[in-house]
PyMOL Python script that loads the backbone (N, CA, C, O; Angstrom):
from pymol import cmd

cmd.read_pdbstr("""\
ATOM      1  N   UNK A   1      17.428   6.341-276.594  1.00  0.00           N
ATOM      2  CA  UNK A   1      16.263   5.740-277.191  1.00  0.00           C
ATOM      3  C   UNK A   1      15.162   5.559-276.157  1.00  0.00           C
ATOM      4  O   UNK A   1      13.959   5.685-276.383  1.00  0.00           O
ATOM      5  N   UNK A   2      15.847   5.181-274.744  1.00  0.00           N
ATOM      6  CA  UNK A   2      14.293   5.286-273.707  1.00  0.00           C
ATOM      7  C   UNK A   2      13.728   6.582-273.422  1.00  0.00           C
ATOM      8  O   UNK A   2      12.518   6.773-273.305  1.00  0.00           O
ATOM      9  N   UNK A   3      14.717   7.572-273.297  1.00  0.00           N
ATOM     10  CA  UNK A   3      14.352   8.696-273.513  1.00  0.00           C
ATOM     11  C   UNK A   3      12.953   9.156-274.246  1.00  0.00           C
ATOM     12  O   UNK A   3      11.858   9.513-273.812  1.00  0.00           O
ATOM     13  N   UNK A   4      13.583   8.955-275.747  1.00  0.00           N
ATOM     14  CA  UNK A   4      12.328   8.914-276.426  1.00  0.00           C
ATOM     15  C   UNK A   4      11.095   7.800-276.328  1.00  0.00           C
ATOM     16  O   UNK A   4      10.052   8.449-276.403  1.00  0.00           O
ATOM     17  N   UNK A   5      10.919   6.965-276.247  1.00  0.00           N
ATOM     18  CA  UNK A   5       9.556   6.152-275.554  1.00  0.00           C
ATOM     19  C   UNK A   5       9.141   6.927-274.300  1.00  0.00           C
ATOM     20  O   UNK A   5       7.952   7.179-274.105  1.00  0.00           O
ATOM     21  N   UNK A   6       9.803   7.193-273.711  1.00  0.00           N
ATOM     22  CA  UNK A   6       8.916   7.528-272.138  1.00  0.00           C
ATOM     23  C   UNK A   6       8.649   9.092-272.454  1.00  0.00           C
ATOM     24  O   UNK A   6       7.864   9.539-271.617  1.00  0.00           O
ATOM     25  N   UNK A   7       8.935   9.780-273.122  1.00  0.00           N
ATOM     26  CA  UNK A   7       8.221  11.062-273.679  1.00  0.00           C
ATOM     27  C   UNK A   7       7.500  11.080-274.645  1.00  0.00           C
ATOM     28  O   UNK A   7       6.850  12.120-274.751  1.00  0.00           O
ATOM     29  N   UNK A   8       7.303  10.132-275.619  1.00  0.00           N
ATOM     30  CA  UNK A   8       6.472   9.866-276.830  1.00  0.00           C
ATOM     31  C   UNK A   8       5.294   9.316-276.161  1.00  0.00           C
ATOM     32  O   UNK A   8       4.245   9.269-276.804  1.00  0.00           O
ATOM     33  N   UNK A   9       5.341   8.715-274.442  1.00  0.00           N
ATOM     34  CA  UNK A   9       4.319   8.000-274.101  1.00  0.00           C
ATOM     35  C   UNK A   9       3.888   8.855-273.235  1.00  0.00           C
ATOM     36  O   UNK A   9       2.662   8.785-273.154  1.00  0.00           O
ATOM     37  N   UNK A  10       4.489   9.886-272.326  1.00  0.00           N
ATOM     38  CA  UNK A  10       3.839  11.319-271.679  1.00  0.00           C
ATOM     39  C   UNK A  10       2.927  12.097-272.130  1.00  0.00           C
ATOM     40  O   UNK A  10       1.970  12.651-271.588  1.00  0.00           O
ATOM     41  N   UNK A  11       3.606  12.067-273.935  1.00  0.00           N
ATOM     42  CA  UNK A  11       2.474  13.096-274.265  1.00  0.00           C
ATOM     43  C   UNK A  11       1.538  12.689-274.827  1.00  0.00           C
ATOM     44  O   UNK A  11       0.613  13.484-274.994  1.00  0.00           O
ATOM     45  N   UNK A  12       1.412  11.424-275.295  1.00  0.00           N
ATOM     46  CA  UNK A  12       0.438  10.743-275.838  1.00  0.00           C
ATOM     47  C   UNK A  12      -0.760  10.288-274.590  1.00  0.00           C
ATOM     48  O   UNK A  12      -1.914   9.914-274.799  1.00  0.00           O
ATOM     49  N   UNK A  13      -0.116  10.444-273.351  1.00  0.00           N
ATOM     50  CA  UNK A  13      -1.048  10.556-272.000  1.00  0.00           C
ATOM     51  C   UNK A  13      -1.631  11.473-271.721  1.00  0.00           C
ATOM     52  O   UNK A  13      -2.640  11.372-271.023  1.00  0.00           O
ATOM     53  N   UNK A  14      -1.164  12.713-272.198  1.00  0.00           N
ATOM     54  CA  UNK A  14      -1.263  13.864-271.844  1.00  0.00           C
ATOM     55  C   UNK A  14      -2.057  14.703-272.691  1.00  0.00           C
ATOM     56  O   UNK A  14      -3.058  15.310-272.310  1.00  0.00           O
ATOM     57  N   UNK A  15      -1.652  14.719-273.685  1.00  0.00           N
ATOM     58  CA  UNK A  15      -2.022  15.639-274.927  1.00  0.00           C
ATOM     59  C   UNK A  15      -3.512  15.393-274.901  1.00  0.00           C
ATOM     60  O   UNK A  15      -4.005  16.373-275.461  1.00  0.00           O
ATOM     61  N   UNK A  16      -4.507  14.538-274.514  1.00  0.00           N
ATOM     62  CA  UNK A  16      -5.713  14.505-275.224  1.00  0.00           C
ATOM     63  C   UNK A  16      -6.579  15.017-273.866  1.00  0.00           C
ATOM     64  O   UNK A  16      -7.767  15.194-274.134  1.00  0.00           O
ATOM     65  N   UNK A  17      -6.171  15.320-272.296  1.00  0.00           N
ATOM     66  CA  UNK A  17      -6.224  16.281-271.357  1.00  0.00           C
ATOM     67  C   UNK A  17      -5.986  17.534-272.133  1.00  0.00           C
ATOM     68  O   UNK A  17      -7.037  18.139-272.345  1.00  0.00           O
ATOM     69  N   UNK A  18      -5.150  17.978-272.512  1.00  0.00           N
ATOM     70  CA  UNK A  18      -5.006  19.377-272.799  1.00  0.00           C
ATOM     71  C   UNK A  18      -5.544  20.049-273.787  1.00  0.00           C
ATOM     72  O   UNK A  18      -6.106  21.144-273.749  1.00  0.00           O
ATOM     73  N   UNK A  19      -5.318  19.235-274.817  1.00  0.00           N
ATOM     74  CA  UNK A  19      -6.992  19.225-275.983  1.00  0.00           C
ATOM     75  C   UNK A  19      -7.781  19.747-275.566  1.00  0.00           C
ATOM     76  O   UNK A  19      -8.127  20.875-275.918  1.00  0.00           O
ATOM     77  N   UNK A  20      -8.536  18.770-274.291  1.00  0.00           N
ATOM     78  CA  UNK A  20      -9.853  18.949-273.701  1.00  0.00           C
ATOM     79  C   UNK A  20     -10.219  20.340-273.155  1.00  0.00           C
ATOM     80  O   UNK A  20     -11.321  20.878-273.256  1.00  0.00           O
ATOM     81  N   UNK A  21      -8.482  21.125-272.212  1.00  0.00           N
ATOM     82  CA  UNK A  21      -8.647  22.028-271.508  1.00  0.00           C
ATOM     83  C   UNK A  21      -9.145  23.084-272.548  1.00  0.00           C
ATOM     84  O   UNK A  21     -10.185  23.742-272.531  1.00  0.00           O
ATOM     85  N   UNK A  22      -7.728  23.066-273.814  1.00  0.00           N
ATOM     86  CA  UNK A  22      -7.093  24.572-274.043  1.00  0.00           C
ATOM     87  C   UNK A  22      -7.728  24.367-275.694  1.00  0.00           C
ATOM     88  O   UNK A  22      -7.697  25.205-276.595  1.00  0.00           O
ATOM     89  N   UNK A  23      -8.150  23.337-275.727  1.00  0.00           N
ATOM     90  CA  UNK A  23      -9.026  23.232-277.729  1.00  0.00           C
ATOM     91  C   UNK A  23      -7.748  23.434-278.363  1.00  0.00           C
ATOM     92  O   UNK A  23      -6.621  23.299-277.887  1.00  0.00           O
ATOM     93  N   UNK A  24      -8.147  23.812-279.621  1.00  0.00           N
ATOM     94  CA  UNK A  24      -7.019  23.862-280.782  1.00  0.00           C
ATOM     95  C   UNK A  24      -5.943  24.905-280.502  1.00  0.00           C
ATOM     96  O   UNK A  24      -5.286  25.319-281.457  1.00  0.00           O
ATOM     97  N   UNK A  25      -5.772  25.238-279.610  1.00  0.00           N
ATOM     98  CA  UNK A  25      -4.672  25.856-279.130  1.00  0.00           C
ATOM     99  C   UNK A  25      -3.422  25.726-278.983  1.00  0.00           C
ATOM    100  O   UNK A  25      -2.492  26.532-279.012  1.00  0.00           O
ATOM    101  N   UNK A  26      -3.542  23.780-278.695  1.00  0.00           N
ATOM    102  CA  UNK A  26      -2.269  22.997-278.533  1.00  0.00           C
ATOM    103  C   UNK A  26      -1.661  22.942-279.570  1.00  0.00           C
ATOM    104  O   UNK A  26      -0.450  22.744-279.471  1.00  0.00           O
ATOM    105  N   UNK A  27      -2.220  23.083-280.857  1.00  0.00           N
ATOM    106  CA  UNK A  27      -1.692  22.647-282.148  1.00  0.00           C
ATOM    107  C   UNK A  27      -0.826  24.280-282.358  1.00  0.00           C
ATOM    108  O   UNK A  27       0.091  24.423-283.166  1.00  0.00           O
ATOM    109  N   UNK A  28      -1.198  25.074-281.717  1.00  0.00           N
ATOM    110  CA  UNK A  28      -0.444  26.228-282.040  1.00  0.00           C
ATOM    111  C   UNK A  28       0.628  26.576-281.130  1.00  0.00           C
ATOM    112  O   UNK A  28       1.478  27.412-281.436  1.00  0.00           O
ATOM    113  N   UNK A  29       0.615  25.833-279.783  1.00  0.00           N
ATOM    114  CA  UNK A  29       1.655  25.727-278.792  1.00  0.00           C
ATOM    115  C   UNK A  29       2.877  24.787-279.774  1.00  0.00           C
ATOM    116  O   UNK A  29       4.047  25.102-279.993  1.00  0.00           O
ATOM    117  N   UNK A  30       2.197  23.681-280.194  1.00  0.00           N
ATOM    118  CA  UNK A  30       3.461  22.918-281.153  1.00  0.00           C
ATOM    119  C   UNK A  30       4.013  23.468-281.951  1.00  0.00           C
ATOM    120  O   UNK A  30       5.235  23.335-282.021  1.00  0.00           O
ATOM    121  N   UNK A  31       3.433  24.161-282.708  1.00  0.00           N
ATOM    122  CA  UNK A  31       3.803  24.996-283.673  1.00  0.00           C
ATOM    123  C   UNK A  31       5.137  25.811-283.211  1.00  0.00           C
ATOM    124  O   UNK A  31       6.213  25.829-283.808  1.00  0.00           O
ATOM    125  N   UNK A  32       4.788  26.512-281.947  1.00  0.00           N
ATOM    126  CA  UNK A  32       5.289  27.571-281.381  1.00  0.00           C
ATOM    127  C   UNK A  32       6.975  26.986-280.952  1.00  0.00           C
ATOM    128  O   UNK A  32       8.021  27.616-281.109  1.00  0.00           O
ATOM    129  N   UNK A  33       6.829  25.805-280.464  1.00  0.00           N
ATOM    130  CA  UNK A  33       8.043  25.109-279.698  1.00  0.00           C
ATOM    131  C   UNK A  33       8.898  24.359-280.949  1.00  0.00           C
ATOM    132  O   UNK A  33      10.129  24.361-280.983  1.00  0.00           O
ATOM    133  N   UNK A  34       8.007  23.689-282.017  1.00  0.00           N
ATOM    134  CA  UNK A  34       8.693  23.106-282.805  1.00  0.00           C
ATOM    135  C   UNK A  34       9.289  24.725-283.657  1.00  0.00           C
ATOM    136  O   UNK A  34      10.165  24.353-284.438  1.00  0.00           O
ATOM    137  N   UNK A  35       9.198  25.601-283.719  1.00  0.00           N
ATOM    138  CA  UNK A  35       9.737  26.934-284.445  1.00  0.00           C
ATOM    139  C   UNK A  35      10.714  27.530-283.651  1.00  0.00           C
ATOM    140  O   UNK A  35      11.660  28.187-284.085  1.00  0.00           O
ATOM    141  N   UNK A  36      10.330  27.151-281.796  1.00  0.00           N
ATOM    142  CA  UNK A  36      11.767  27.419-281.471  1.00  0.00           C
ATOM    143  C   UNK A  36      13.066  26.988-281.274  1.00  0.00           C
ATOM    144  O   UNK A  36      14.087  27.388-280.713  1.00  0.00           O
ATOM    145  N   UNK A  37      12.570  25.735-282.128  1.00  0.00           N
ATOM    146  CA  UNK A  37      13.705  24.666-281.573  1.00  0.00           C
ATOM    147  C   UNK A  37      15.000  25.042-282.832  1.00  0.00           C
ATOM    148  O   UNK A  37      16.164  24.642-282.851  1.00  0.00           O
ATOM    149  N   UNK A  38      14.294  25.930-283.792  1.00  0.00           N
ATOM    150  CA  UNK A  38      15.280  26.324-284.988  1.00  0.00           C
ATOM    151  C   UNK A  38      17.032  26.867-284.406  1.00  0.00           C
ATOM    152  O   UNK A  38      18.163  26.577-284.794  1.00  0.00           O
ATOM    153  N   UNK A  39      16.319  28.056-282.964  1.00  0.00           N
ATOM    154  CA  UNK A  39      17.372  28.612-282.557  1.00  0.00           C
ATOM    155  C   UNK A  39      18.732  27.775-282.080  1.00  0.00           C
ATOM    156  O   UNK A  39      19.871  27.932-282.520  1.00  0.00           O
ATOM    157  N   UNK A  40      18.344  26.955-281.179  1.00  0.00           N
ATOM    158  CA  UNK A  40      19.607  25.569-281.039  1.00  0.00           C
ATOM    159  C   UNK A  40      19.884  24.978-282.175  1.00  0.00           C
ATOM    160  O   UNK A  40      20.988  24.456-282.023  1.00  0.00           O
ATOM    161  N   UNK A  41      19.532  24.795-283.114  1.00  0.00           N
ATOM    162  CA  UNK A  41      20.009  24.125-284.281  1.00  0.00           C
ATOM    163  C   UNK A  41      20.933  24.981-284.731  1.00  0.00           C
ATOM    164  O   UNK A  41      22.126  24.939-284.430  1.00  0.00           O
ATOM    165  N   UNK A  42      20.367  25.841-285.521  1.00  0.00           N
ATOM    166  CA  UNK A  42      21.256  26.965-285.809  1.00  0.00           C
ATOM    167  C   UNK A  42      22.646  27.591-284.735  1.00  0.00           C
ATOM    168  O   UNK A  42      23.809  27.789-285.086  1.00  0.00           O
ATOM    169  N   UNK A  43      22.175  27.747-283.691  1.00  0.00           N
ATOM    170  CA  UNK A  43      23.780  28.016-282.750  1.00  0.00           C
ATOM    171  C   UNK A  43      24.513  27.154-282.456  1.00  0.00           C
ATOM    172  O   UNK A  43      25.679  27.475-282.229  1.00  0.00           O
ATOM    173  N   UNK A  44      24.041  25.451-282.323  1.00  0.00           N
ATOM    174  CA  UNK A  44      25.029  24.466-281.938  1.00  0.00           C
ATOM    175  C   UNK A  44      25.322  23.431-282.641  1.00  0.00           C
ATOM    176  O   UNK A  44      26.061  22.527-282.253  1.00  0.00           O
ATOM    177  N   UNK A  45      24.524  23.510-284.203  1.00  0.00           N
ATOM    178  CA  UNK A  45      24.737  22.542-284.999  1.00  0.00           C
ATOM    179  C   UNK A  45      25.741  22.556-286.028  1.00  0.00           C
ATOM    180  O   UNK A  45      25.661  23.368-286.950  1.00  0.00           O
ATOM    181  N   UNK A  46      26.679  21.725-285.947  1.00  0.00           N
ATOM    182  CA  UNK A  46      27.937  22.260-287.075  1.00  0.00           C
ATOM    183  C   UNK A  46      27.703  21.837-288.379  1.00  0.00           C
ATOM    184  O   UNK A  46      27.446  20.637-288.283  1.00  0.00           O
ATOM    185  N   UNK A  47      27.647  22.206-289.660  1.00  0.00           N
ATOM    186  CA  UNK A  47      27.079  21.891-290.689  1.00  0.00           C
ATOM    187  C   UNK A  47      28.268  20.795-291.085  1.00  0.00           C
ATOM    188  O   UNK A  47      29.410  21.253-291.127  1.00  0.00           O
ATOM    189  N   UNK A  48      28.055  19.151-291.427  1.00  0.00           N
ATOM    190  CA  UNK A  48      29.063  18.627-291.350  1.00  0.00           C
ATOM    191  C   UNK A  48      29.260  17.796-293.151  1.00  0.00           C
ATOM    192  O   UNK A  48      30.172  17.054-293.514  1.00  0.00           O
ATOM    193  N   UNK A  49      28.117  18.253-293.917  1.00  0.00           N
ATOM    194  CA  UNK A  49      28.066  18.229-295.072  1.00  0.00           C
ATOM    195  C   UNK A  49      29.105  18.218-296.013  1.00  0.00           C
ATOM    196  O   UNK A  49      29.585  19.352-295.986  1.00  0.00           O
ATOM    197  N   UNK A  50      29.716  17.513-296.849  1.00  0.00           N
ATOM    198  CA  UNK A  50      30.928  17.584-297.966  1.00  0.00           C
ATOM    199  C   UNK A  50      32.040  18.163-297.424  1.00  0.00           C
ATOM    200  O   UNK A  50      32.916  18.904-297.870  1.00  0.00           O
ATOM    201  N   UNK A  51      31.794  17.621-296.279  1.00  0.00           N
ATOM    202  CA  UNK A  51      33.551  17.804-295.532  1.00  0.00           C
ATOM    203  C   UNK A  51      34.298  16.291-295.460  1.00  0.00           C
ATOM    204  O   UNK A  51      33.646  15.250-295.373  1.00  0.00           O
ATOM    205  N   UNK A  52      35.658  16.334-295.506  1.00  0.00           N
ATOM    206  CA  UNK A  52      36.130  14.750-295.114  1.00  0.00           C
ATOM    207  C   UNK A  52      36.356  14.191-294.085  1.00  0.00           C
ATOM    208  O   UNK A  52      36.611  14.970-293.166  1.00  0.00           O
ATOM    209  N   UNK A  53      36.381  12.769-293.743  1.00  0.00           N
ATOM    210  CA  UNK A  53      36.180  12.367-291.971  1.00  0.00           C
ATOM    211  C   UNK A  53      37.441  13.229-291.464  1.00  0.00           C
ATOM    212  O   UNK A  53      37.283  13.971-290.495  1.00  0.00           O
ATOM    213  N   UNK A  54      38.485  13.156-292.000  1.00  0.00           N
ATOM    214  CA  UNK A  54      39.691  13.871-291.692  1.00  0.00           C
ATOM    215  C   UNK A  54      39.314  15.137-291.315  1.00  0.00           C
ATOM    216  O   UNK A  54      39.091  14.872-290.133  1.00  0.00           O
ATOM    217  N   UNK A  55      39.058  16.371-291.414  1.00  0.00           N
ATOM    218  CA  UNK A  55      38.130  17.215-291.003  1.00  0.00           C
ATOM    219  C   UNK A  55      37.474  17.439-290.079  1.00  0.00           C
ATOM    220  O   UNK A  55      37.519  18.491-289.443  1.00  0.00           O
ATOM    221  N   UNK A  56      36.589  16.281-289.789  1.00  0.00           N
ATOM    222  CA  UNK A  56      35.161  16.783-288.604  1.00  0.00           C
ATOM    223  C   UNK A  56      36.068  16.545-287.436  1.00  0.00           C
ATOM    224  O   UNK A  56      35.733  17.350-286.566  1.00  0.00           O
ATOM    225  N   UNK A  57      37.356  15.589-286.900  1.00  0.00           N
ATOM    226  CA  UNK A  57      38.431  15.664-285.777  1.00  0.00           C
ATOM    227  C   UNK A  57      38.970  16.915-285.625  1.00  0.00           C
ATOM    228  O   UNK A  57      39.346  17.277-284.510  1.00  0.00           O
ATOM    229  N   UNK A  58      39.045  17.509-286.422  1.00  0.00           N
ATOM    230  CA  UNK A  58      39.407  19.022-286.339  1.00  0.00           C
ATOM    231  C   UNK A  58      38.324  20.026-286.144  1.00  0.00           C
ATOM    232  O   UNK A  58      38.345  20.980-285.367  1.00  0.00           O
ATOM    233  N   UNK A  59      37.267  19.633-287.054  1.00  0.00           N
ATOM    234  CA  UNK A  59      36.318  20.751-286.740  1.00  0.00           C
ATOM    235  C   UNK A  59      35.647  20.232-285.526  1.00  0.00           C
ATOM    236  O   UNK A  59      34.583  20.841-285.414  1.00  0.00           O
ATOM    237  N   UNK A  60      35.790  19.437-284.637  1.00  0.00           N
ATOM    238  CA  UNK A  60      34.975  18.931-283.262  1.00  0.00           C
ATOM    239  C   UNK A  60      35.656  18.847-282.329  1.00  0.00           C
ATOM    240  O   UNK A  60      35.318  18.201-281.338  1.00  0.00           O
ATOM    241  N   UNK A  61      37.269  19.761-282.473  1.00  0.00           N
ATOM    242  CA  UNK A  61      38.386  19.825-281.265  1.00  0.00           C
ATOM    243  C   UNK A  61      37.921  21.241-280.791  1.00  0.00           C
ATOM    244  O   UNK A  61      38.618  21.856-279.983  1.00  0.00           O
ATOM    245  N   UNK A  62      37.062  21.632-281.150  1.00  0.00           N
ATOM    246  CA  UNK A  62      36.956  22.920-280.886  1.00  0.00           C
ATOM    247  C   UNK A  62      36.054  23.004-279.365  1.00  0.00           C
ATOM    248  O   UNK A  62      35.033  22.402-279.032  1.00  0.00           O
ATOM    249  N   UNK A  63      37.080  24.235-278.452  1.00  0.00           N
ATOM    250  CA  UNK A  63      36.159  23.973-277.409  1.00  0.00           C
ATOM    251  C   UNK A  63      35.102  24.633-277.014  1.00  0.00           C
ATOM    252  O   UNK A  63      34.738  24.462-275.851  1.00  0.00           O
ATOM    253  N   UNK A  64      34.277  25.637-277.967  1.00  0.00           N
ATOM    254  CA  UNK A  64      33.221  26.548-277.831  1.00  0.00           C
ATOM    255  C   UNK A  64      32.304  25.539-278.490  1.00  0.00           C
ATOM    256  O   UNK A  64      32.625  24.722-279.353  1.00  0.00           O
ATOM    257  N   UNK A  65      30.951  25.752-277.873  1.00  0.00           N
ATOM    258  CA  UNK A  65      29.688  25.053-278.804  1.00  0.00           C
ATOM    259  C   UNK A  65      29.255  25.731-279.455  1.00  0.00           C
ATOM    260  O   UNK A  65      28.345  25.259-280.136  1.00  0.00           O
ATOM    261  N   UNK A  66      29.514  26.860-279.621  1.00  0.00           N
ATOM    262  CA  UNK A  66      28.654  27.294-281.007  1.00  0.00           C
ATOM    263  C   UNK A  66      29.141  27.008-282.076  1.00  0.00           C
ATOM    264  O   UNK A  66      30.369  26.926-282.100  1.00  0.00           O
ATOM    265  N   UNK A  67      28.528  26.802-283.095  1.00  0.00           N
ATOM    266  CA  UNK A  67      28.756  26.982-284.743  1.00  0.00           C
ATOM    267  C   UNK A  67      29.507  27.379-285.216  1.00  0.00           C
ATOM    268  O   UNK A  67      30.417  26.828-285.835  1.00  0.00           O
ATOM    269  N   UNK A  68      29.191  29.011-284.935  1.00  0.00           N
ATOM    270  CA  UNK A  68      30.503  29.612-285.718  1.00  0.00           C
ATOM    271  C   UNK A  68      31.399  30.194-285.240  1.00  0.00           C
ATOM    272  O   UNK A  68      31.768  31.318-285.581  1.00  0.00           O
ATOM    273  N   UNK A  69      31.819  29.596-284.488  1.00  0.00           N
ATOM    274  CA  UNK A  69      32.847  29.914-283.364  1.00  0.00           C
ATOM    275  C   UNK A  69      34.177  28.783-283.579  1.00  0.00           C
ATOM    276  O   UNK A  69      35.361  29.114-283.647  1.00  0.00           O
ATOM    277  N   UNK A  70      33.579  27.220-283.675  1.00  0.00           N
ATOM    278  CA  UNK A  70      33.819  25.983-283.875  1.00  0.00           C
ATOM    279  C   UNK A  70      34.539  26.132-285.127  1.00  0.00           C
ATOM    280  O   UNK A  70      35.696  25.788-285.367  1.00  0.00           O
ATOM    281  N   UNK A  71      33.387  26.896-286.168  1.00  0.00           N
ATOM    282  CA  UNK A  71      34.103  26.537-288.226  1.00  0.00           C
ATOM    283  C   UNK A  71      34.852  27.844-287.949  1.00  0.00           C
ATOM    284  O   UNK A  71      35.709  28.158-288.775  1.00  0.00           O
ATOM    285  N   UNK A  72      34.625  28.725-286.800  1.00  0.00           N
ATOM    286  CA  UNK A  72      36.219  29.949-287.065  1.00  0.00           C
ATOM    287  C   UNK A  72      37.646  29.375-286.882  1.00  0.00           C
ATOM    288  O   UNK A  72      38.600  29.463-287.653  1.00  0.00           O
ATOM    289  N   UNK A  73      37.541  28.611-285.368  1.00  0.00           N
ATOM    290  CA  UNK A  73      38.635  27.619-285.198  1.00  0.00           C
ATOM    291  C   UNK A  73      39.190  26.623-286.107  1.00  0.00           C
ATOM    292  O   UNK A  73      40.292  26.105-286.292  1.00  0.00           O
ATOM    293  N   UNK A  74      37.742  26.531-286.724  1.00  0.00           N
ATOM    294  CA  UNK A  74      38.464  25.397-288.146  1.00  0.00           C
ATOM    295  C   UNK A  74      38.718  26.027-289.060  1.00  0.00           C
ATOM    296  O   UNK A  74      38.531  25.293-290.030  1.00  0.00           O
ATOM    297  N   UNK A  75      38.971  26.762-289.309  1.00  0.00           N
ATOM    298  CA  UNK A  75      39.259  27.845-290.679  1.00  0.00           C
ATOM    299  C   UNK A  75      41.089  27.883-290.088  1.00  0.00           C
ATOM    300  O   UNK A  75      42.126  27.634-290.702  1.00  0.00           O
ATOM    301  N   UNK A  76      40.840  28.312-288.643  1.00  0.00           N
ATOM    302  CA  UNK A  76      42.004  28.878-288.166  1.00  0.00           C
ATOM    303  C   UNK A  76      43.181  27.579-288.117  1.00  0.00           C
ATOM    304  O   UNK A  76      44.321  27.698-288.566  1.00  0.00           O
ATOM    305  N   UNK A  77      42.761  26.620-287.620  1.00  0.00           N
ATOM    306  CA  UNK A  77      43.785  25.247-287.596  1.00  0.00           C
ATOM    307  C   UNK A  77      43.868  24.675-289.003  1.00  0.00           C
ATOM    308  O   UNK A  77      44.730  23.860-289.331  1.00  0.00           O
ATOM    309  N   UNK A  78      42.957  25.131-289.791  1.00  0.00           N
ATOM    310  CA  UNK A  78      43.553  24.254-291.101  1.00  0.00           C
ATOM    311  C   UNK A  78      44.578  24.935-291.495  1.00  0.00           C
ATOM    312  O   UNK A  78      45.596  24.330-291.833  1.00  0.00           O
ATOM    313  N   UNK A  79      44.515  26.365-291.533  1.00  0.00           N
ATOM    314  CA  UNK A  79      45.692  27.251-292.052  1.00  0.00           C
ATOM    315  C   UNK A  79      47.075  26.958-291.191  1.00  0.00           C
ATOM    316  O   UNK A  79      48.163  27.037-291.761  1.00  0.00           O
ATOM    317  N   UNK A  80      46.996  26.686-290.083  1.00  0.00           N
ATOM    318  CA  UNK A  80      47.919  26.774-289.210  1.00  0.00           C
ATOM    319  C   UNK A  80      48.324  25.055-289.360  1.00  0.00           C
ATOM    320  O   UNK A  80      49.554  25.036-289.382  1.00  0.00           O
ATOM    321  N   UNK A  81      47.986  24.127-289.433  1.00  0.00           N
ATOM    322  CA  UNK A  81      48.439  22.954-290.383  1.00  0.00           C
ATOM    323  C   UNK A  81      49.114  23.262-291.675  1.00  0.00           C
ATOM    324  O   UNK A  81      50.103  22.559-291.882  1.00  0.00           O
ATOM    325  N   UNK A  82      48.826  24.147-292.608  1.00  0.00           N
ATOM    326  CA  UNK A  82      49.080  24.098-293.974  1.00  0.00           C
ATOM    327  C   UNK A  82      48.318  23.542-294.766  1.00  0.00           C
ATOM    328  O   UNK A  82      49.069  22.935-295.529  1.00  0.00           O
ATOM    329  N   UNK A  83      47.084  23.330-295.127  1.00  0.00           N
ATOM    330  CA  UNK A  83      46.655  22.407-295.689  1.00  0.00           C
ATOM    331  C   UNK A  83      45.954  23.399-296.542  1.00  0.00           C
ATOM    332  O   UNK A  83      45.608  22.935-297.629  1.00  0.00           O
ATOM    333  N   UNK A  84      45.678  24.551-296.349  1.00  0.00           N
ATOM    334  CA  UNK A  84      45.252  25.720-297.493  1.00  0.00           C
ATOM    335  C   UNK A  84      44.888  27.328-297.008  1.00  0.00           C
ATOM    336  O   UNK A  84      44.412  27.773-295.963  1.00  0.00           O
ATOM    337  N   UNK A  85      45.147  27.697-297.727  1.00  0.00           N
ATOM    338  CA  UNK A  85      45.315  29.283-297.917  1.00  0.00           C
ATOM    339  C   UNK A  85      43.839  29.660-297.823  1.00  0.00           C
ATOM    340  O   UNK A  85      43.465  30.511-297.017  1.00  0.00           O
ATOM    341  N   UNK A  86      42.862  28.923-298.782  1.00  0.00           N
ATOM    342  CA  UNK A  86      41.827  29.503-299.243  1.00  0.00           C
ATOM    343  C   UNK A  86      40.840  28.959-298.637  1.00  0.00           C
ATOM    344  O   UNK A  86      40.919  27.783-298.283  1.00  0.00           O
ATOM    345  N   UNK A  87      39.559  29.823-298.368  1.00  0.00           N
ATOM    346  CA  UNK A  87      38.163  28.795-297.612  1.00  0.00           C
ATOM    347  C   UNK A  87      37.862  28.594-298.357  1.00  0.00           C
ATOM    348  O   UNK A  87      38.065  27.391-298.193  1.00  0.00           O
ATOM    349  N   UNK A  88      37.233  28.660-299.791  1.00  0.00           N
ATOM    350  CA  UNK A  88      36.953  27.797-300.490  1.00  0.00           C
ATOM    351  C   UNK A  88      37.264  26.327-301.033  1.00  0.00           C
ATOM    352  O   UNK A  88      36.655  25.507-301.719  1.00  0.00           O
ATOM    353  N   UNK A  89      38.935  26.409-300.173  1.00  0.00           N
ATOM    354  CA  UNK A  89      39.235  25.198-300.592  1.00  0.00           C
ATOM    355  C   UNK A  89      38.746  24.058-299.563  1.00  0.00           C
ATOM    356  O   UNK A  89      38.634  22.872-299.873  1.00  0.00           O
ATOM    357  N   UNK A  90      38.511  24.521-298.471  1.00  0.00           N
ATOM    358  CA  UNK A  90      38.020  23.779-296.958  1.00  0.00           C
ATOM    359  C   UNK A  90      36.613  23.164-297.156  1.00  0.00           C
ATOM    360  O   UNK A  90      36.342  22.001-296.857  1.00  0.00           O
ATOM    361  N   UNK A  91      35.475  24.330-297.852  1.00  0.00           N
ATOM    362  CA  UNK A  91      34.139  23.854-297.566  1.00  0.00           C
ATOM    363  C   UNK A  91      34.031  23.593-298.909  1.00  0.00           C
ATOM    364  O   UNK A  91      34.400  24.550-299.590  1.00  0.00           O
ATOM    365  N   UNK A  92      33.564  22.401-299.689  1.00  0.00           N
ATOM    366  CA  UNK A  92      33.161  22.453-300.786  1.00  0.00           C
ATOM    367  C   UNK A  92      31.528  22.039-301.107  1.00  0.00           C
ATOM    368  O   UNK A  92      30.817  21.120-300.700  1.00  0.00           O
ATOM    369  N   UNK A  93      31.369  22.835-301.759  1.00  0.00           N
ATOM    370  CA  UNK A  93      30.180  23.332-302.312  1.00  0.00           C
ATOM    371  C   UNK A  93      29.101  22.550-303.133  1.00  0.00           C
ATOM    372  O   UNK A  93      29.123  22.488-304.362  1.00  0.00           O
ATOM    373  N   UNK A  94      28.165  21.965-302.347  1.00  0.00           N
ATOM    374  CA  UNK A  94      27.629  21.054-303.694  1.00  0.00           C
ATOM    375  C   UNK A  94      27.171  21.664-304.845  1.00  0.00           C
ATOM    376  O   UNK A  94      26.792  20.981-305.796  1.00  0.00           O
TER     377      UNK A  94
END
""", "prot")
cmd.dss("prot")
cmd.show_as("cartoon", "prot")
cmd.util.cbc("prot")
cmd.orient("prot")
């Protein structure tokens, strides 16, 4: 949480310098960074949606950070528990 204050207060120091330098440019630099931030989401975020708490201990023993590397391992230990045959029965679907 200080984290965020002491960078919410950098750029709020900052940002109206760079305005000044680079004009409406900055608004397209944000643009640019907030669009790349999709890529880490997507590779390290595990979708943890309509799964049960029982579950995310399994799907978060996994020791790769990616995504789908993590729900391969969890595909792979639920079967190897017994708990089902089928992926459909693992992820359910809203």
């Amino acid at each position: 949480m200080v984290s965020f204050a002491v960078w919410g207060a950098v750029i709020n120091e900052v940002i109206p310098y760079v305005i000044s330098a680079v004009g409406w440019w900055v608004f397209i630099i944000f643009a640019a960074l907030n669009f790349i931030q999709i890529i880490p989401v997507y590779l390290f975020y595990v979708e943890t949606a309509n799964r049960h708490l029982e579950d995310l201990d399994i799907l978060f023993a996994s020791d790769s950070p990616f995504a789908w590397k993590a729900e391969q391992e969890f595909f792979e230990k639920k079967r190897a528990l017994g708990f089902t045959s089928n992926v459909s029965d693992v992820v359910h679907s809203a």
